[in-house]
N, C-alpha and C positions, 0 to 999 in steps of 0.2 A: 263893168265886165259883162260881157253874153254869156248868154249858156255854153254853148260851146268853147269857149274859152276856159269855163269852170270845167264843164268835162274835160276836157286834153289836162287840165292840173289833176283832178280827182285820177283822171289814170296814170298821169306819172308816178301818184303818189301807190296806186292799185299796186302797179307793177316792182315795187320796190317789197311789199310783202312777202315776206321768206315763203319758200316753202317749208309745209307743217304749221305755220298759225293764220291768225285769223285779225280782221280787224272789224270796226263797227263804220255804219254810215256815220255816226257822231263824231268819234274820234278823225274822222280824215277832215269831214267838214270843221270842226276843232281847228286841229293842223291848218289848213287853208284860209284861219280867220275870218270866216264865215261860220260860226258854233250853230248857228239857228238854221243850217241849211242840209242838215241831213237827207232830209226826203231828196232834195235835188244831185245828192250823192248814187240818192235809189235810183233815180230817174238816170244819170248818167251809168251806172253798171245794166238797169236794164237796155239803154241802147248800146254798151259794148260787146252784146252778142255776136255782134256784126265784124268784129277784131277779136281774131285766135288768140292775138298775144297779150291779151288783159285778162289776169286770172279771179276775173270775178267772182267764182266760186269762193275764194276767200275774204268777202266780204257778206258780215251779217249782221243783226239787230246787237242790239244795245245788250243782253243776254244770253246772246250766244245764238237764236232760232235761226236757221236756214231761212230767212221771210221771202228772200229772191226766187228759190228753189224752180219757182213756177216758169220764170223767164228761160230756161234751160231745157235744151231737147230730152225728152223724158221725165220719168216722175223722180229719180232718182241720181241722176249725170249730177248735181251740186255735191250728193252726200257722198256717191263713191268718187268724185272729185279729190274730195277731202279726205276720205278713207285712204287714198291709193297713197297720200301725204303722211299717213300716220293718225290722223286725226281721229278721235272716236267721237261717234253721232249715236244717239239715243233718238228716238221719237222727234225727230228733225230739227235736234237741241246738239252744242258741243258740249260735248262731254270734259271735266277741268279747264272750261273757260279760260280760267282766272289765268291759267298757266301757261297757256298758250295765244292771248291775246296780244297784240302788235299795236301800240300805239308810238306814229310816227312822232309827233310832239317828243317821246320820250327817245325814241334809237335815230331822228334825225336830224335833232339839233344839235 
């Protein structure tokens, strides 16, 4: 499979993300059986800037950090992304994580 092929999958998978949570590079590349491909999960939300309707904002590290935040116009556009969602951000961390993470493995099989 190309890269591109993996991205068009990492973003159908993006796009299925509720609003209000959050998912991990891990958990989608997980999902996609590819578990060791997280970083190319990064690589494929930093090029979805390019497409309005992939809500990359809700994808982050393994612990909740906004790690993406940089790829987004502004310093802040990931965190009040997620704010406007319900979401609460601390020092560019989610706040109850645990509670609010989305793992497709578990809501889409």
């Amino acid at each position: 499979m190309n890269s591109k092929d993996f991205f068009q999958k990492v973003y159908k998978v993006v796009k299925m993300i509720p609003s209000g949570r959050v998912s991990t590079y891990g958990l989608i590349a997980k999902y996609l059986g590819s578990e060791k491909s997280s970083r190319v999960v990064g690589y494929a939300m930093n090029a979805s800037h390019q497409n309005s309707d992939i809500p990359a904002h809700r994808v982050v590290n393994r612990v909740g950090l906004l790690t993406g935040k940089h790829h987004f116009s502004g310093t802040t556009l990931m965190q009040n992304l997620l704010e406007s969602e319900g979401i609460k951000i601390q020092n560019d961390r989610v706040l109850n994580f645990k509670k609010v993470v989305w793992d497709p493995s578990k809501e889409l099989d």
